[in-house]
N, C-alpha and C positions, 0 to 999 in steps of 0.2 A: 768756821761754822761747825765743824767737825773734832771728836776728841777721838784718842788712840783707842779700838774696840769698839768703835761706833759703826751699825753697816746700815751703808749706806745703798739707795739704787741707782742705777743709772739716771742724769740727771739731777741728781741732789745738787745743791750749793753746798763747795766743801768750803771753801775761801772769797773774800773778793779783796778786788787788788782798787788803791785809791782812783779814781777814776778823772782826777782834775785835771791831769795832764793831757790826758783825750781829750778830754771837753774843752779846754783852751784851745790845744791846734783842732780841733772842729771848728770854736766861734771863728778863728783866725780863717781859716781857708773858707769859712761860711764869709765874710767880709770881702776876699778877693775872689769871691762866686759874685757875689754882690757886682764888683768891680767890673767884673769881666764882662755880666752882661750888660751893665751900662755901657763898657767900650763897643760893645756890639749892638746895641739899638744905636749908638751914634753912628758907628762905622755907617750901618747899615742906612741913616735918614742920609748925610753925608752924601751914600750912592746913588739914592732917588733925587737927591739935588745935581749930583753928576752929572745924572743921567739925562734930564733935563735941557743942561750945559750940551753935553754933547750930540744931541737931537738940533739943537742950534746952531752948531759947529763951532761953538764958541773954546770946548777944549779936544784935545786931542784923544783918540781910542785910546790910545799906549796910556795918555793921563784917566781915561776911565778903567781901562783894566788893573791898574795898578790900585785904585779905589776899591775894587770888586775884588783885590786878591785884598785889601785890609779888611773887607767884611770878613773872605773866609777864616784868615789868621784869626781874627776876632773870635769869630764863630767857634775854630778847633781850639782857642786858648779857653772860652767858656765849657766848653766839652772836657777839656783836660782838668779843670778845677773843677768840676760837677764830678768826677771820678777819683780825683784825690779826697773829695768829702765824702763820698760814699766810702773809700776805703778809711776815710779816719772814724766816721758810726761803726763801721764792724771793729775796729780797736775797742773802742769804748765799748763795745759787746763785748770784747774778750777779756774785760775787769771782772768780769761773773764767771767766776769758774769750778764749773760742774765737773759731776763723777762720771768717767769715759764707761763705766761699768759697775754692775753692780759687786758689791764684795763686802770685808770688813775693812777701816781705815786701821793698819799694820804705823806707820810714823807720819809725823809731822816735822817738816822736813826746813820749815820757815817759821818763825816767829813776827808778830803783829809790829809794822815798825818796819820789818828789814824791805831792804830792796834787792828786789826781783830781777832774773833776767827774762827774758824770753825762752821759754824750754827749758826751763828749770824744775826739777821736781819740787815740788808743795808739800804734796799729801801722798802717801803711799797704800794704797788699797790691793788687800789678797781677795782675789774668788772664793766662793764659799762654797763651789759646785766644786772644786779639786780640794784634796787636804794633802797639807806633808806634814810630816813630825820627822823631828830627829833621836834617834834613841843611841844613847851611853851604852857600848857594849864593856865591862872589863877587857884589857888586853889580853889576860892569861886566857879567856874564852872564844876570841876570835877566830883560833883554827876551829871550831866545833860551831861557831857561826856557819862560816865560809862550806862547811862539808853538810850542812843539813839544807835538805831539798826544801823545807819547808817552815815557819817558824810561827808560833803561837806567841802575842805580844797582850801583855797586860797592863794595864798605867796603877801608878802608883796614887794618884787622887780616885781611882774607879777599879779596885782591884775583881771585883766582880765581872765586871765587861773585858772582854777577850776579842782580839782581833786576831786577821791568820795573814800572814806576810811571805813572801817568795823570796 
């Protein structure tokens, strides 16, 4: 979304990354969220029929508790898919990916196509609040660099503008 010397602020869309793959293991884990709570509304009618049974004395406590621990299994296995699906939507959030700061984009560091790792740099963005420059000294002038307390720098596209360097 972004070209080299584009500045950008905090928040921009520099890139996005193809998002299909998120979106599959979402439907996918949305289907055994599905699953899970069907096993637990049945666990759970299951234990009201148990329960029933065992008010009659028709089955054993040991046989109704071991009923009442498939509800909870049920119960934590639907809580555990309810949490892998919430972590697979913030994946699928992290196909859109914004500028951590404002600055200018210095390189692009990916081409449309390639594949990505996780933590991989994309986009390369400089602050616009800091500047550096690198300045060519000749070597035969570098001792009289090195011995002046102070130094007057002029650019050669702006030779009017003067800057004073340490």
């Amino acid at each position: 979304s972004v070209e080299v010397g584009d500045l950008v602020k905090r928040g921009t869309e520099i890139a996005r990354l193809d998002p299909q793959d998120t979106r599959l293991q979402s439907d996918a884990i949305q289907s055994q969220l599905q699953a899970a709570q069907a096993e637990r509304v049945q666990a759970q009618s299951d234990l009201e029929r148990y329960r029933v049974l065992l008010d009659k004395k028709c089955i054993s406590q040991a046989e109704f508790d071991r009923r009442r621990s498939v509800v909870d299994v049920a119960l934590a296995r639907k809580n555990e898919v309810k949490s892998r699906l919430a972590s697979s939507h913030n994946q699928t959030q992290y196909t859109l990916l914004r500028a951590d700061q404002e600055g200018v984009v210095t390189a692009i560091e990916a081409e449309s196509g390639q594949v990505v790792n996780a933590g991989q740099p994309i986009v390369r963005i400089a602050r616009t609040d800091e500047s550096e420059a690198v300045i060519s000294v000749p070597e035969n002038r570098l001792g009289e660099l090195r011995q002046a307390k102070s130094v007057i720098v002029a650019l050669w596209a702006h030779p009017d503008k003067q800057y004073s360097g340490a």
